[in-house]
Residue frames as qw, qx, qy, qz and C-alpha x, y, z in Angstrom:
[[0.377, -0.599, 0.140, 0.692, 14.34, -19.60, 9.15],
 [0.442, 0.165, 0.643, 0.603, 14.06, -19.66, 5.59],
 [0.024, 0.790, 0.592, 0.160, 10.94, -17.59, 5.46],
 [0.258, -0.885, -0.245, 0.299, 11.77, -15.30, 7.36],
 [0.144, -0.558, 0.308, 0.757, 14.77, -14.08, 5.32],
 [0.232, 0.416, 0.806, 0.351, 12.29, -14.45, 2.59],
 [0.056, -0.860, -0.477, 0.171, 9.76, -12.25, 4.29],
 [0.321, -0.733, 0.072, 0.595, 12.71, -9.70, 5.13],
 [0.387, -0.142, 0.547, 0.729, 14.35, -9.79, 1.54],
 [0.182, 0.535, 0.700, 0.437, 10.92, -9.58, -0.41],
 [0.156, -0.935, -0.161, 0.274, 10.05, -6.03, 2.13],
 [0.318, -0.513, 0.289, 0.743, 13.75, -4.96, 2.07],
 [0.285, -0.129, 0.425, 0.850, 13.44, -4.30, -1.70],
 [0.012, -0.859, -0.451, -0.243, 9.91, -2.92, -1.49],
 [0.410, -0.775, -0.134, 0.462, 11.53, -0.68, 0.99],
 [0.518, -0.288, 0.334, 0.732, 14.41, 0.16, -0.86],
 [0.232, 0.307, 0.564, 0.730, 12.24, 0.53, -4.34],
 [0.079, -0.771, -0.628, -0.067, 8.86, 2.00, -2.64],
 [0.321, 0.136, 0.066, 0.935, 9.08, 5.38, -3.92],
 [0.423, -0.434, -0.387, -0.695, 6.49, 7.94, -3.32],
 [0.234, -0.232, 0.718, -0.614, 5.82, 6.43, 0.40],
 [0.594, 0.125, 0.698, -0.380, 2.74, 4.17, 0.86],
 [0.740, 0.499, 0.231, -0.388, 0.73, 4.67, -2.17],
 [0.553, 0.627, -0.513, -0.194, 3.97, 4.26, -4.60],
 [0.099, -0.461, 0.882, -0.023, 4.56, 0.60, -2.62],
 [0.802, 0.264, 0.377, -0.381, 1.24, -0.76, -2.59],
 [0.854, 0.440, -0.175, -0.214, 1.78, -1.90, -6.14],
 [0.402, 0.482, -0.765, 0.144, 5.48, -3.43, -5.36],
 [0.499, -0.203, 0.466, -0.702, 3.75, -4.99, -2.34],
 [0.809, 0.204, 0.205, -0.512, 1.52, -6.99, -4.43],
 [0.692, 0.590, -0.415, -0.027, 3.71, -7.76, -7.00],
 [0.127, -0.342, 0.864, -0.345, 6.19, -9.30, -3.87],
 [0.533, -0.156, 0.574, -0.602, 3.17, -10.66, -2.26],
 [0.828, 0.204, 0.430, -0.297, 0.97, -12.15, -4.90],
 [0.919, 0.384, 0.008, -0.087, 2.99, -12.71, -8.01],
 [0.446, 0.612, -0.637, 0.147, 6.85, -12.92, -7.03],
 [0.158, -0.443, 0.802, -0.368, 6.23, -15.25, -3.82],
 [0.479, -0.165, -0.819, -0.269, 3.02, -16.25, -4.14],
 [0.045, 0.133, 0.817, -0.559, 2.08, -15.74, -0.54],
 [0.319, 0.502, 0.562, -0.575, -1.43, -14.88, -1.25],
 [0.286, 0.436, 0.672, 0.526, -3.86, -14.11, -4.00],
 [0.223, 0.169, -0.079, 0.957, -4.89, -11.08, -5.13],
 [0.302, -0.660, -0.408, -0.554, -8.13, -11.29, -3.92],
 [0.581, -0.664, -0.255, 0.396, -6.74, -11.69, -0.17],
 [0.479, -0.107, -0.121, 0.863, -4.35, -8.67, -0.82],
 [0.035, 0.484, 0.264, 0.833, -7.15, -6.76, -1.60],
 [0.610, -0.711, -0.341, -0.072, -8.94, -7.81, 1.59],
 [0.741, -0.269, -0.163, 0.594, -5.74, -6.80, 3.12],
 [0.218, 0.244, 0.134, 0.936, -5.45, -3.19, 1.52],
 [0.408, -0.648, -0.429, -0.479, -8.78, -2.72, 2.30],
 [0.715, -0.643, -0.245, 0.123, -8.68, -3.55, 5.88],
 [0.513, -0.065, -0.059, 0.854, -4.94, -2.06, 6.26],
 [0.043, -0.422, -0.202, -0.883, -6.23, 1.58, 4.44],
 [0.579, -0.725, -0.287, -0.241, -9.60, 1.35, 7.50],
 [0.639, -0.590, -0.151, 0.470, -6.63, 1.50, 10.42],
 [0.029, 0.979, -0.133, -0.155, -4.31, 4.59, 11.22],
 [0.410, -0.422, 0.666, 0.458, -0.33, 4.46, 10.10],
 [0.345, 0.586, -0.550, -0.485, 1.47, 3.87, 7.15],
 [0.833, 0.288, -0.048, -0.471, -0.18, 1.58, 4.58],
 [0.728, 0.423, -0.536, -0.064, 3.09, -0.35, 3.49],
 [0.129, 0.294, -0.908, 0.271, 4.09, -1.57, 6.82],
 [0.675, -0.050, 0.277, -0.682, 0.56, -2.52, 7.66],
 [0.851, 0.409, -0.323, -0.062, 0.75, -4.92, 4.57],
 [0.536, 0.366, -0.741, 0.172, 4.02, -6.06, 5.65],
 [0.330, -0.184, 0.748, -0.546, 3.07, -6.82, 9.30],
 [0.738, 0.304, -0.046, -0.600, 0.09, -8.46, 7.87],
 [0.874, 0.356, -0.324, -0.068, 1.41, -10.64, 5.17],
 [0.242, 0.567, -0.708, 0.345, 4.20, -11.11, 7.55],
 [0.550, -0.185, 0.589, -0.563, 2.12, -12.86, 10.16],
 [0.819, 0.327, -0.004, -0.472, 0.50, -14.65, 7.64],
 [0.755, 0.499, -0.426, 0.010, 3.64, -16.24, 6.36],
 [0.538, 0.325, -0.628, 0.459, 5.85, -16.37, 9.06],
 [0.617, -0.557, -0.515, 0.211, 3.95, -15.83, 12.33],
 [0.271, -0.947, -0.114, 0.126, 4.80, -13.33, 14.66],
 [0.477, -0.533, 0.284, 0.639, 8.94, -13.52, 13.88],
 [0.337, 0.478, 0.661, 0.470, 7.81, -13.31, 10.17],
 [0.112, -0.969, -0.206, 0.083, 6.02, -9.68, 11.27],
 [0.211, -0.925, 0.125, 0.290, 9.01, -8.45, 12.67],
 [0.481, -0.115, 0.615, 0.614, 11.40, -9.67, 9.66],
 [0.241, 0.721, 0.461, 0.457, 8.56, -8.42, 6.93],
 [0.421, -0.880, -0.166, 0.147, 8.84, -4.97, 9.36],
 [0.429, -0.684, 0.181, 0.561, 12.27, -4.40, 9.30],
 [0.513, 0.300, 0.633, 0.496, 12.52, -5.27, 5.72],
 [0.126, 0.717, 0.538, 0.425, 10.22, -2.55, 4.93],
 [0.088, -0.994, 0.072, -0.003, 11.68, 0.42, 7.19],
 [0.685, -0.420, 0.214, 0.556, 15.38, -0.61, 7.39],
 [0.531, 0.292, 0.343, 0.718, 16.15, 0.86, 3.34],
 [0.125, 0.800, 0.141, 0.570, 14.70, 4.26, 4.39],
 [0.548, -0.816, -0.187, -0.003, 15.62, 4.79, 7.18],
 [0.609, -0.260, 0.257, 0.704, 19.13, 4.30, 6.43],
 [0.409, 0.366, 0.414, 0.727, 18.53, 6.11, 3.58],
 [0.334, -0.796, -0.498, -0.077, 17.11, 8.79, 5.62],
 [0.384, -0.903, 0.089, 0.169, 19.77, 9.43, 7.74],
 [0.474, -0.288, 0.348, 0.756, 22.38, 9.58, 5.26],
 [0.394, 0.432, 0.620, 0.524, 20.99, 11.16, 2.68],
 [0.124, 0.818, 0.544, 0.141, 18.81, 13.64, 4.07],
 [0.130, -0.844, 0.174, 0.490, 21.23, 16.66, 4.65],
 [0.269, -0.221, 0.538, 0.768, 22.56, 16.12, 1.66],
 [0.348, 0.445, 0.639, 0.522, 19.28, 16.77, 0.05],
 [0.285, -0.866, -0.345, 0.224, 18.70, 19.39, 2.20],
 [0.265, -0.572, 0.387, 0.673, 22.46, 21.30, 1.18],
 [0.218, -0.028, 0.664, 0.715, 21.34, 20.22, -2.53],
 [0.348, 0.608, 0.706, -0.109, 17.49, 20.95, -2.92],
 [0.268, 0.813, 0.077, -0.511, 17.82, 23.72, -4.93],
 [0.076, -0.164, 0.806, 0.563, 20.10, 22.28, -7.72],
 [0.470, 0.404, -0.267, -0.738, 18.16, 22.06, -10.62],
 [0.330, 0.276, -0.892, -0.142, 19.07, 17.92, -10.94],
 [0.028, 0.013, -0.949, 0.313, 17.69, 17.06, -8.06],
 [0.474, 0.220, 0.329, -0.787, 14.71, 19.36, -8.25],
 [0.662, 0.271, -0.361, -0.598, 13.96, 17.87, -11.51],
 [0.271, 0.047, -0.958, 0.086, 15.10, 13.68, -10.11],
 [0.238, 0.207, 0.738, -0.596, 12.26, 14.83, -7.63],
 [0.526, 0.356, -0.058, -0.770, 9.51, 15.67, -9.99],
 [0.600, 0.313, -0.522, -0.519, 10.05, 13.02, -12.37],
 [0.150, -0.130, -0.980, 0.026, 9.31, 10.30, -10.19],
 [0.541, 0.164, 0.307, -0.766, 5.70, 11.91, -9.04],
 [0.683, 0.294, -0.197, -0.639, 4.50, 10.78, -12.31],
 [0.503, 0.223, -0.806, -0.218, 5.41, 7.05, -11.69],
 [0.133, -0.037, 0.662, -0.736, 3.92, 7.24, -8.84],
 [0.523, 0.226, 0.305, -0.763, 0.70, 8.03, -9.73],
 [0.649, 0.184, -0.684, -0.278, 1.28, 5.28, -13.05],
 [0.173, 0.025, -0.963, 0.202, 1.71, 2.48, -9.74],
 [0.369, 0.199, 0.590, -0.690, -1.37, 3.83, -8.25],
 [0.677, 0.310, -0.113, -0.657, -3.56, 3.69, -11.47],
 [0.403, 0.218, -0.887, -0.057, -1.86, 0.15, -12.27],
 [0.058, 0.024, 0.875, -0.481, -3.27, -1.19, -8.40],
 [0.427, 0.289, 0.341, -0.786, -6.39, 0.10, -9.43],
 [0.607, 0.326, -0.624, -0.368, -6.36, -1.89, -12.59],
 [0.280, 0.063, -0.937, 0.201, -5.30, -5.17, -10.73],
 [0.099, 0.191, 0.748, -0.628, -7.77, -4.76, -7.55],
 [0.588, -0.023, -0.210, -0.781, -11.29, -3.81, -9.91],
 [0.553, -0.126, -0.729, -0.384, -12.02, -7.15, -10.89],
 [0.314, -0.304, -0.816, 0.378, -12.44, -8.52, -6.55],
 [0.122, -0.305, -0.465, 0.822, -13.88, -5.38, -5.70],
 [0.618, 0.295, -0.040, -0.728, -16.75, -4.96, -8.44],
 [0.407, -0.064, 0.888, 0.203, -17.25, -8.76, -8.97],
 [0.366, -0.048, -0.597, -0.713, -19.54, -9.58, -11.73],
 [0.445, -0.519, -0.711, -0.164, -22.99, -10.16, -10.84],
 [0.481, -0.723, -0.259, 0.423, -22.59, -7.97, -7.00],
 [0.386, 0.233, 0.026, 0.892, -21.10, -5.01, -8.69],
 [0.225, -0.859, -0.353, -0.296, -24.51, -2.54, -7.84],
 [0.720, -0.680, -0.060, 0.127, -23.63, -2.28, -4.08],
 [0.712, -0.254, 0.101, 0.647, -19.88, -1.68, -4.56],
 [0.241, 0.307, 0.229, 0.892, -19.86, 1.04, -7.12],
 [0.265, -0.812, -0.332, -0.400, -22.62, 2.89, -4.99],
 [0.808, -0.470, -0.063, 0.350, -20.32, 2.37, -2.26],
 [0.564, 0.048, 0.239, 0.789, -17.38, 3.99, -4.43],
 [0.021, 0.733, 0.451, 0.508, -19.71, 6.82, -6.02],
 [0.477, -0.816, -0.280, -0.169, -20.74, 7.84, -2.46],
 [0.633, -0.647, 0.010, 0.425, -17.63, 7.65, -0.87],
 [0.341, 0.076, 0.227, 0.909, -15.31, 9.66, -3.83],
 [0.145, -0.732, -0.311, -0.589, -18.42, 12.46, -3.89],
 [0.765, -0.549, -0.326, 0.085, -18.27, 12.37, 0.37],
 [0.636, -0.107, 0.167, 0.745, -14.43, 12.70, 0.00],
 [0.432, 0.164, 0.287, 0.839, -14.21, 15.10, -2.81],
 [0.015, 0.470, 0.648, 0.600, -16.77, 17.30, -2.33],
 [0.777, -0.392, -0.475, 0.135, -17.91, 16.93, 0.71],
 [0.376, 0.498, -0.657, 0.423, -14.49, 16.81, 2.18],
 [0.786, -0.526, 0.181, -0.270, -16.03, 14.59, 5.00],
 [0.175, -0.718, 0.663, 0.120, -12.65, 13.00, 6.35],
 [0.442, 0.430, -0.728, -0.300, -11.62, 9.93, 5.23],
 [0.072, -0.083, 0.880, -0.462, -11.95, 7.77, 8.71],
 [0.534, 0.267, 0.410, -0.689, -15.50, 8.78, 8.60],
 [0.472, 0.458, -0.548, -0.517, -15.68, 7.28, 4.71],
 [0.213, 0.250, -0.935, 0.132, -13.99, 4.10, 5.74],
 [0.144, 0.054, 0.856, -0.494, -16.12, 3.48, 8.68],
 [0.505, 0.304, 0.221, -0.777, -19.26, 3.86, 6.76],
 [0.509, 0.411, -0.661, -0.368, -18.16, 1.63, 3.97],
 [0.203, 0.154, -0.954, 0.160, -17.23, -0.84, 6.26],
 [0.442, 0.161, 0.591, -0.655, -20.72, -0.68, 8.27],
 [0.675, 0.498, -0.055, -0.542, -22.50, -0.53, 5.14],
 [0.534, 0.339, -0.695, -0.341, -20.48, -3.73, 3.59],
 [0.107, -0.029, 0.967, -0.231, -21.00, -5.83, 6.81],
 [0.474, 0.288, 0.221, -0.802, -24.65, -4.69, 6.06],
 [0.747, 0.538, 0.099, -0.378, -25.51, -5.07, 2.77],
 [0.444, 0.742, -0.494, -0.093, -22.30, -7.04, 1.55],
 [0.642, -0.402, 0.608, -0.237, -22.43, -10.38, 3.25]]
């Protein structure tokens, strides 16, 4: 039983904090996962982001179903789960006509803006943390050609993302055994 209001407390206050939707939880995610519980290491959360980011839906309850199984089994899922939609949702439906009757104030526009940019600071931070498993030393070649191809693919390109994913992943069961 213990876990599980573990599981639920360590989501609830991703939930609560995970601005920005997925990408701004990922990094509170980890920071729950691998260095304020311990359930895992960060090379399994990266196998986990990885594999989460290859399926459809949202990225931060993947992770928490995930690491929730992992820790607590199937009631462990649905305690890491609720954890991680119960603070918006509430905050959803109370809040959201009132930002709707206030979006033009000038406060809020500007409370909205100025979290973007910490957003994008959590995303460059994950990307810091998650290099080292994903370009190991020695076996980097194959990964950064991998990365190259698929941000040129992406950006350029604009071949969809699914299609990215599923090529990576062919190409790492390939050549990345």
């Amino acid at each position: 039983m213990k876990v599980w209001l573990t599981l639920f407390w360590g989501f609830f206050k991703v939930g609560i904090l995970g601005f920005g939707g997925g990408p701004g939880s990922i990094g509170l995610v980890q920071a729950t996962a691998v260095d304020g519980y311990h359930w895992m290491t960060n090379e399994k959360f990266a196998e986990m982001l990885a594999v989460g980011n290859a399926l459809p839906g949202p990225i931060a309850t993947k992770l928490a179903a995930a690491i929730g199984y992992q820790v607590g089994g199937p009631i462990g899922t649905i305690a890491a789960l609720l954890g991680a939609i119960l603070p918006s949702l509430a905050l959803m439906l109370g809040f959201y006509r009132l930002l709707i009757i206030y979006q033009s104030n000038p406060y809020v526009a500007g409370l909205i803006r100025g979290v973007k940019p910490i957003v994008i600071a959590l995303l460059v931070l994950i990307i810091i943390g998650l290099l080292p498993s994903s370009f190991p030393k020695g076996r980097w070649a194959v990964p950064a050609i991998f990365f190259a191809g698929g941000f040129a693919s992406m950006y350029w390109l604009k071949v969809p993302a699914v299609w990215v994913i599923l090529a990576s992943m062919a190409g790492g069961a390939w050549f990345l055994r």
